[in-house]
C-alpha positions as CSV (number, residue, x, y, z in Angstrom):
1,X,0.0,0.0,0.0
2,X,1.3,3.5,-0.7
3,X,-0.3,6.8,-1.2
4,X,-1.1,6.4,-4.8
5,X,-3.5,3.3,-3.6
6,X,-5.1,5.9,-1.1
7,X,-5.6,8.4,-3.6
8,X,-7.5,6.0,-6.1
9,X,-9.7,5.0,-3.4
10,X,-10.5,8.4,-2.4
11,X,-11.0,9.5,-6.2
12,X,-13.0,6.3,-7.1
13,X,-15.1,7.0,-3.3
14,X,-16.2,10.5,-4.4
15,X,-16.8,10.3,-8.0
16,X,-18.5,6.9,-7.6
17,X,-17.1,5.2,-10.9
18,X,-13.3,4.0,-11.2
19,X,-13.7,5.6,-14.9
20,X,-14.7,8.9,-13.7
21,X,-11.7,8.5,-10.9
22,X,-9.4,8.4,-13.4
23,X,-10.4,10.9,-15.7
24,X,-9.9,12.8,-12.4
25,X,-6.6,11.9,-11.8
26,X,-5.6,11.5,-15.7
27,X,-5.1,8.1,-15.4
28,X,-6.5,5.0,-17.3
29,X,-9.5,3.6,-16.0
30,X,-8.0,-0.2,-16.3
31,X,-5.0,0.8,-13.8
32,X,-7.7,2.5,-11.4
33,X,-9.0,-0.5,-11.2
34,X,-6.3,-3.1,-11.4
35,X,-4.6,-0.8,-8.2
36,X,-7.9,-0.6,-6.0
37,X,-8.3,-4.4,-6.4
38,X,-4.4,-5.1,-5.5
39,X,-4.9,-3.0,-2.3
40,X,-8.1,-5.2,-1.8
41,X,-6.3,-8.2,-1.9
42,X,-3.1,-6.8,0.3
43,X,-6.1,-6.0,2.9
44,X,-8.6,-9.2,2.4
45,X,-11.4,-7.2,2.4
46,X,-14.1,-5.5,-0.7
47,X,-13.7,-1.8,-0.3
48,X,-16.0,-1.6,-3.3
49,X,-19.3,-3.1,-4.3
50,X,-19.1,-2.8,-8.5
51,X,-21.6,-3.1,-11.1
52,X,-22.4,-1.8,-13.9
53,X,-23.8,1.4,-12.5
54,X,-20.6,2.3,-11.1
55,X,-18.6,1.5,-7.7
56,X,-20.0,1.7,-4.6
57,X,-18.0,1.4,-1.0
58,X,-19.0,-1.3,0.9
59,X,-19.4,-0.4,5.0
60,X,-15.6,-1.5,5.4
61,X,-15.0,0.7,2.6
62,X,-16.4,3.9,4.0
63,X,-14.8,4.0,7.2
64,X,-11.3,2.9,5.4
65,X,-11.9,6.4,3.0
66,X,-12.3,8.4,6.5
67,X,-8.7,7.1,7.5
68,X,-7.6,7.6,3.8
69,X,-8.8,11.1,3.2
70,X,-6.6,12.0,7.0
71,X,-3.6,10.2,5.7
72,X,-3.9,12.5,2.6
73,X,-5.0,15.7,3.8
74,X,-1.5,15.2,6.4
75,X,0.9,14.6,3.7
76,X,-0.5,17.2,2.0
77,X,-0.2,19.8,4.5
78,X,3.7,18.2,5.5
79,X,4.5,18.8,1.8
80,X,3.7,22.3,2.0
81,X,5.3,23.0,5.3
82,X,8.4,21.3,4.0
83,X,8.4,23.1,0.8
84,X,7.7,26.6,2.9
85,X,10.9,25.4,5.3
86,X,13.1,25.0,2.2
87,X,11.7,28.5,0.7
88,X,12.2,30.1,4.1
89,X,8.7,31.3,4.5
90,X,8.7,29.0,8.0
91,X,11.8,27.7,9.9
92,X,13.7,30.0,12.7
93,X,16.2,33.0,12.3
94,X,18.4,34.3,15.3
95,X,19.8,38.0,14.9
96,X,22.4,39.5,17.0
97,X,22.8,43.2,16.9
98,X,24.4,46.1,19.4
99,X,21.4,47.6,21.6
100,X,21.8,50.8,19.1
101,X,21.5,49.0,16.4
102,X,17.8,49.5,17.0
103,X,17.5,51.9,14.7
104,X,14.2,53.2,13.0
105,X,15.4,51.4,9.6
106,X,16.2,47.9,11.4
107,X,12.3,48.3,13.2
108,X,10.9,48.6,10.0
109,X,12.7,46.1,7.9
110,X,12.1,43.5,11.0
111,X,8.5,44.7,11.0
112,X,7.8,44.3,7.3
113,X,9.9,40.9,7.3
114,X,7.6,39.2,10.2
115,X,4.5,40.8,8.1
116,X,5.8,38.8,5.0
117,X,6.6,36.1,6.8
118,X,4.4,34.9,9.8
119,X,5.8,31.6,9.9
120,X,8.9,32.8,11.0
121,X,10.4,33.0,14.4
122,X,12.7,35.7,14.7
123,X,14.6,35.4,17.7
124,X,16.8,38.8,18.6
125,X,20.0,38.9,20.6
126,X,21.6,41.9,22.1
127,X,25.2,41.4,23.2
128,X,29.2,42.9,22.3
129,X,30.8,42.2,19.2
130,X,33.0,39.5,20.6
131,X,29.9,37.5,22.1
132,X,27.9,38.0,18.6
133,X,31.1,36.8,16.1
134,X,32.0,33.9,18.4
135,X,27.4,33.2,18.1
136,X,28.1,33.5,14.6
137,X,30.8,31.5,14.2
138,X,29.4,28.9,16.4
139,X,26.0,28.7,14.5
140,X,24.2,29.8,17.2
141,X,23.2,33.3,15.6
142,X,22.4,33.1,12.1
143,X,23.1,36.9,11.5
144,X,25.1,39.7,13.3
145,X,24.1,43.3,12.8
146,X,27.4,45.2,13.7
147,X,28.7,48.8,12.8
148,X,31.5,48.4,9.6
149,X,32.0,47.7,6.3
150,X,31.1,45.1,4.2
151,X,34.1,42.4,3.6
152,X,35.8,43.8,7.0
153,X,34.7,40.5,9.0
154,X,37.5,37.7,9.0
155,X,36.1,34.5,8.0
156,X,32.5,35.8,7.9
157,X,30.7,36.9,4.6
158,X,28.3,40.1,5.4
159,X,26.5,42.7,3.1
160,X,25.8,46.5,3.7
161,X,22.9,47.1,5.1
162,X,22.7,51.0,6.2
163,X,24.2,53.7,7.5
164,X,23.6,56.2,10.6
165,X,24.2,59.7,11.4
166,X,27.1,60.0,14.1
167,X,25.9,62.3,16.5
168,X,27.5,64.7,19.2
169,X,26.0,64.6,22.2
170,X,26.6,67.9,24.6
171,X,25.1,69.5,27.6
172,X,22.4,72.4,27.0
173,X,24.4,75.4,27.5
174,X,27.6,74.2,26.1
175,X,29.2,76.4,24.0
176,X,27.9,74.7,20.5
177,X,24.7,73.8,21.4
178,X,23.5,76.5,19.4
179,X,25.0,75.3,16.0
180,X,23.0,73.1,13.9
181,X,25.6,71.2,12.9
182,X,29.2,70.5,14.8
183,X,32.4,70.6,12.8
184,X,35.5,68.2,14.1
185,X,37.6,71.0,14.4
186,X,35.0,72.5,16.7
187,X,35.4,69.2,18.7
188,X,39.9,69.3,19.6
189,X,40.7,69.6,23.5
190,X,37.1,68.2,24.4
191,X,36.8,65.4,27.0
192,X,34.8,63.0,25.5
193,X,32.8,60.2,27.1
194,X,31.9,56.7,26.0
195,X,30.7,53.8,26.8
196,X,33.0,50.3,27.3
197,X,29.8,48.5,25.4
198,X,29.5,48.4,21.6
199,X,29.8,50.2,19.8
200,X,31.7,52.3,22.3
201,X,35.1,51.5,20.4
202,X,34.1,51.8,17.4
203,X,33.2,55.3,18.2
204,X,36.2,55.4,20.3
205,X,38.2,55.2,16.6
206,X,36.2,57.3,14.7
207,X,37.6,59.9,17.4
208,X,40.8,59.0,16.9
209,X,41.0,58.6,12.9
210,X,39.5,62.4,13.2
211,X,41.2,63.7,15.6
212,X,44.5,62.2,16.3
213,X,47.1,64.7,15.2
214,X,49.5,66.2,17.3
215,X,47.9,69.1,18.4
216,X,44.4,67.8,18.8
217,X,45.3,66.0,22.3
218,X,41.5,64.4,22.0
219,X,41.0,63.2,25.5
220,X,38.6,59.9,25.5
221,X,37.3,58.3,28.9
222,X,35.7,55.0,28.4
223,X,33.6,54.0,31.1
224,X,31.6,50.6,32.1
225,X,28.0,52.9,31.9
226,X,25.0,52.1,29.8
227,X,24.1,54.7,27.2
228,X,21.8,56.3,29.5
229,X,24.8,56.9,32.0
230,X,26.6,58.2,29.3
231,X,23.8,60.9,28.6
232,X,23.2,61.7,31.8
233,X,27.2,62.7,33.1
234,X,26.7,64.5,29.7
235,X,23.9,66.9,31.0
236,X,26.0,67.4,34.7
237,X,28.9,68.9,32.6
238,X,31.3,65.6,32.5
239,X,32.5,66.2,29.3
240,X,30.4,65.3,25.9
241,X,29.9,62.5,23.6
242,X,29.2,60.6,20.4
243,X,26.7,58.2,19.5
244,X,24.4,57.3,15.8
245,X,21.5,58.0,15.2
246,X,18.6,55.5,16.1
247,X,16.3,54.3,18.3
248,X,17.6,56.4,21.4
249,X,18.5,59.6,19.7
250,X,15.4,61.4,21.2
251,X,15.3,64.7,23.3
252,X,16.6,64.1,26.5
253,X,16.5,66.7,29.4
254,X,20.3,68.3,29.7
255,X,21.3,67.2,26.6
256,X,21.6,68.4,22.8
257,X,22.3,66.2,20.1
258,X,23.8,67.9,17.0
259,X,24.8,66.1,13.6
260,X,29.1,66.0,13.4
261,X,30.5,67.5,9.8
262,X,33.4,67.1,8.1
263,X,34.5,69.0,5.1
264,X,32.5,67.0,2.8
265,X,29.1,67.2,5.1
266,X,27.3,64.8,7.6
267,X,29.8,62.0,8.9
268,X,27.8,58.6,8.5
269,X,29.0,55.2,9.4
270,X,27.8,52.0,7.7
271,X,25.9,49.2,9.6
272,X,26.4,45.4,7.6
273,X,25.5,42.1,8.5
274,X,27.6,38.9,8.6
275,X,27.3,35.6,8.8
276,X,28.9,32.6,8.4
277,X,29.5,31.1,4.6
278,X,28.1,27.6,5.4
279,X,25.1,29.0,7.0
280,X,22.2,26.6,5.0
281,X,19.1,28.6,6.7
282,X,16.8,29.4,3.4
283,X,15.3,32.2,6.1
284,X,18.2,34.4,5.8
285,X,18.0,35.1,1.8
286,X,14.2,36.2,2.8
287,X,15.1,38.3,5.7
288,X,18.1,40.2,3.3
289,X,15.3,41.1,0.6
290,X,13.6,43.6,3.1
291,X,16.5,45.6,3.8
292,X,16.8,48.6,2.0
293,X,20.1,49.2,0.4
């Protein structure tokens, strides 16, 4: 017995005829009927009276159908799951990011991508860049969200994703909190402020790539604070700091946030994602597509 046996009953069951069955199921009417009575024999039992009038089931017959039609409808709906798994429109996805990497255009993206894809679990991760490469790298986060560039991950392929504003961050009556924007020259013999967690040294080396000549003396405290710690030694007059735009670049009490400029306009920096090569979750091709880029 195998499925094609179930079907022909089934067919044969609800068009009453093995003829009409298998103009049905666009097969010959003699192999219908040769296959029905080869399941008959495996089983012992009539599951159809015939005649000339047609096929008819026989009380054994009926309540074999009910178990048929179950066995069919279940494969049926396991073939579709299966074939949604391997299009990654069901499965699992775990994405690691940086707690700013919370930005507006990652909300939407994730927001659209569970929209389009229901089936999905998305599973999110905050942690450092060392805890999210060694997830990656260990398969147990299919995708990192990091500040960089794309290609600039050892061992790990990524893509660009976007790109945030870099922000300064100073108390309300500092002496540029009046400017719209804040050049870096604007920024030398400041005391700047940031945060030990990521991406506190990546900003830490944006600092230093702009401001590391001689006579710039850029003096950077990193401290073991959250963000919110950061902001609010800001607003007491500690000293002033960086951080991108995203989802905690609101008005705070104290502070000001004012875009940073170089000679060529707003500084940006690039957000990618990376994962590993052999990474075979069809989920993540799906959950690339809704990034803008």
């Amino acid at each position: 017995m195998d499925l094609r046996h179930l079907r022909y009953v089934v067919a044969a069951a609800r068009n009453g005829s093995f003829s009409a069955a298998g103009h049905e199921l666009n097969v010959r009417q003699p192999i219908i009927s040769k296959r029905i009575r080869e399941l008959e024999d495996e089983l012992g039992v009539f599951l159809f009276d015939r005649s000339t009038a047609g096929a008819r089931l026989t009380p054994t017959g009926e309540e074999f159908v009910v178990g048929a039609r179950r066995i069919i409808d279940s494969f049926q709906r396991l073939s579709e799951r299966a074939k949604a798994s391997g299009a990654g429109k069901t499965g699992r996805i775990v994405i690691g990011f940086y707690k700013s990497t919370l930005s507006a255009c990652f909300r939407a993206s994730l927001k659209s991508f569970r929209a389009n894809y229901p089936g999905v679990e998305v599973e999110l991760l905050e942690a450092s860049y060392i805890e999210l490469k060694a997830g990656v790298m260990s398969g147990t986060i299919d995708l990192a969200i990091i500040l960089g560039d794309a290609g600039s991950t050892e061992l790990l392929h990524s893509i660009s994703l976007w790109s945030a504003q870099l922000l300064v961050v100073l108390p309300e009556d500092h002496a540029l909190a009046e400017k719209p924007a804040v050049y870096w020259s604007e920024l030398k013999g400041e005391r700047f402020l940031i945060s030990h967690d990521d991406p506190g040294p990546d900003i830490r080396n944006v600092i230093l790539r702009h401001l590391a000549a001689p006579s710039d003396h850029p003096e950077i405290i990193m401290r073991q604070l959250s963000r919110e710690s950061i902001l609010a030694e800001v607003a007491s007059g500690q000293g002033i700091s960086l951080l991108c735009e995203g989802a905690h670049t609101e008005p705070r009490q104290g502070v000001v946030l004012r875009p940073v400029h170089d000679g060529n306009g707003g500084i940006r920096l690039g957000y990618i994602a990376c994962w590993r090569p052999d990474n075979a979750n069809p989920v993540l091709k799906n959950f690339f597509d809704t990034f803008p880029r």
